[in-house]
C-alpha positions in Angstrom: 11.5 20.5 -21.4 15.5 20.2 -20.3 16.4 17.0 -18.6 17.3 19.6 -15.1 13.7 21.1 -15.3 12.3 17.5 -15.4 14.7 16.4 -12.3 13.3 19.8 -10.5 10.0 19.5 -11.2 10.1 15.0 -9.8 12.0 16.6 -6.7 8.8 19.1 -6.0 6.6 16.2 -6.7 8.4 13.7 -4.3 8.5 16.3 -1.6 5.0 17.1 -1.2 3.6 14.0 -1.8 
């Protein structure tokens, strides 16, 4: 997994938590 996908994937995970 690239470093962006990682940073995408945190984003989606901070924003519906």
């Amino acid at each position: 997994m690239s470093a962006f996908a990682f940073l995408l994937f945190c984003a989606q995970a901070c924003l519906i938590q």
